[in-house]
C-alpha positions in Angstrom: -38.1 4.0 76.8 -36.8 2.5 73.7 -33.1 1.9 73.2 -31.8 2.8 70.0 -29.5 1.1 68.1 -26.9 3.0 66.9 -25.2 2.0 64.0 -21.7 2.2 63.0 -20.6 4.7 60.7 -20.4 3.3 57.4 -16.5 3.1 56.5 -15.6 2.9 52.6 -13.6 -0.6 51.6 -10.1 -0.3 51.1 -8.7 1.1 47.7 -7.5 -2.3 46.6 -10.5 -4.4 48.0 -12.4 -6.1 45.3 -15.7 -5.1 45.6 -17.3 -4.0 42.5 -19.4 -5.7 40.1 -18.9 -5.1 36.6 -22.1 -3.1 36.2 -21.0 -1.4 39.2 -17.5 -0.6 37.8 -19.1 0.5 34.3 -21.9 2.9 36.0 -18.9 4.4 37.7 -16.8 4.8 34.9 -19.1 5.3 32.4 -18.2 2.5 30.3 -20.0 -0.4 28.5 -19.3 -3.6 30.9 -18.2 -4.9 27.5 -15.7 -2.5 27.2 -14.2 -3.6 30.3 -14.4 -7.1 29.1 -12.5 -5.8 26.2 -9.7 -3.5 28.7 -9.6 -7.0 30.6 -9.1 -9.0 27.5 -6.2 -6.7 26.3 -4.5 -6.7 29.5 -5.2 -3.1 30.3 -7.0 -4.0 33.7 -6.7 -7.4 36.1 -10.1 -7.4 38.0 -10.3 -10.2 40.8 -12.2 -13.1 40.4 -14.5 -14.7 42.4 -14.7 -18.8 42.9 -17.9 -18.8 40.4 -15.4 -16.3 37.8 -17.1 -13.0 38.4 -15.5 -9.9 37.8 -14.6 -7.8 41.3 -13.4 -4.2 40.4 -11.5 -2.4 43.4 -11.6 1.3 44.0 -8.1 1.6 42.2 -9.5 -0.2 39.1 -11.8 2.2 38.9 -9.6 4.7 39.2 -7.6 3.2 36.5 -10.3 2.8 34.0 -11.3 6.5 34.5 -7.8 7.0 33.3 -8.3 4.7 30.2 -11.3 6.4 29.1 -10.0 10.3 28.9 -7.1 8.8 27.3 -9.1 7.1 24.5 -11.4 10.1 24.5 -8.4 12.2 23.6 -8.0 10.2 21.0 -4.9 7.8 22.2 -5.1 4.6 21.4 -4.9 1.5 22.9 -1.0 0.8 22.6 -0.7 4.6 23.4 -2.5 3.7 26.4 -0.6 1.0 27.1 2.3 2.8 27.0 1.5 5.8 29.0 0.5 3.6 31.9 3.9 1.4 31.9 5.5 5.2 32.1 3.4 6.4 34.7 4.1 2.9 37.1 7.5 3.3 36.3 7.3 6.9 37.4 5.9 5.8 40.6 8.7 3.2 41.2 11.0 5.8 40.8 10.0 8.1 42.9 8.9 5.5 45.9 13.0 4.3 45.2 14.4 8.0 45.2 12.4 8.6 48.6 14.0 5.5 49.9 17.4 6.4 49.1 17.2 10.0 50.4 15.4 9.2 53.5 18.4 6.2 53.6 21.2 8.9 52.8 19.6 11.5 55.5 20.1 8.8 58.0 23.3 7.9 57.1 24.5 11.6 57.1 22.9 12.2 60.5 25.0 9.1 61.6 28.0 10.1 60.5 27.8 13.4 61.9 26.7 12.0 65.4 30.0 10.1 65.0 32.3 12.9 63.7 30.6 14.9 66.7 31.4 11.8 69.5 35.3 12.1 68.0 35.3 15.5 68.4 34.5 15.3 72.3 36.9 12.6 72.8 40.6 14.0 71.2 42.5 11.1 72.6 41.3 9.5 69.4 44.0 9.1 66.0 42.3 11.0 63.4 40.5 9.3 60.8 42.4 8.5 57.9 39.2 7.6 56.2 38.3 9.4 52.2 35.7 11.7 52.9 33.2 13.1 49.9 32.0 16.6 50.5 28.3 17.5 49.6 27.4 20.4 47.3 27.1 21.9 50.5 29.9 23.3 53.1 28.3 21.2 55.5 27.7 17.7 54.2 30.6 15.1 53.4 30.2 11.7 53.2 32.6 9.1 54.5 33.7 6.1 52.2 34.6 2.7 54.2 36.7 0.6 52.6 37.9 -2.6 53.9 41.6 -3.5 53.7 42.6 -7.5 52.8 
């Protein structure tokens, strides 16, 4: 009986591997591969480079140049372009920064309340003299630390 090979299943390359030819990236796209000369020349897109200076397109810059093209189809143009994309990463930033700080403020509030919890089980404790902030909520405070010199 003949064994047969099984292969593994085939696994897509990571969104930011460069992998991509340029006549790759513009079948994908739709796009001349000199307009993505051109988007590269005007600083729209980065592609990788390899050691002989080919262009390697990633899933993302394909992604990105989709983006370009119904924006220039809608008739924006290229500074408009420009512009919309700084906006949209700063966007992103923003919101990956806001998720930090309330995922870092949820901690901190669940830390202070396992703390004001602990001094309520032990009353020998001097109360706190420390300010405390209270949330828009009944429920929430937060406590200000403040070193003395």
């Amino acid at each position: 009986m003949e064994r047969q090979m099984r292969r593994p299943p085939f696994a897509p390359p990571a969104p930011d591997a460069a992998v991509y030819v340029i006549s790759v990236a513009a079948e994908l796209t739709g796009l001349h591969p000199q307009t993505l000369r051109t988007y590269e020349r005007l600083g729209l897109i980065t592609p990788d480079r390899t050691g002989g200076g080919g262009r390697r397109y990633s899933y993302r810059d394909i992604e990105l140049l989709r983006t370009i093209a119904e924006l220039t189809s809608a008739g924006i143009g290229i500074e408009g372009v420009r512009r919309i994309l700084e906006l949209e990463n700063q966007v992103e930033a923003l919101q990956a920064r806001n998720n930090e700080l309330a995922q870092e403020l949820a901690a901190t509030r669940e830390a202070l309340g396992r703390a004001l919890e602990s001094s309520r089980r032990s009353p020998m404790q001097a109360p706190s003299r420390l300010p405390v902030l209270r949330g828009p909520e009944p429920e929430q405070s937060l406590v200000v630390w403040r070193r003395r010199p």
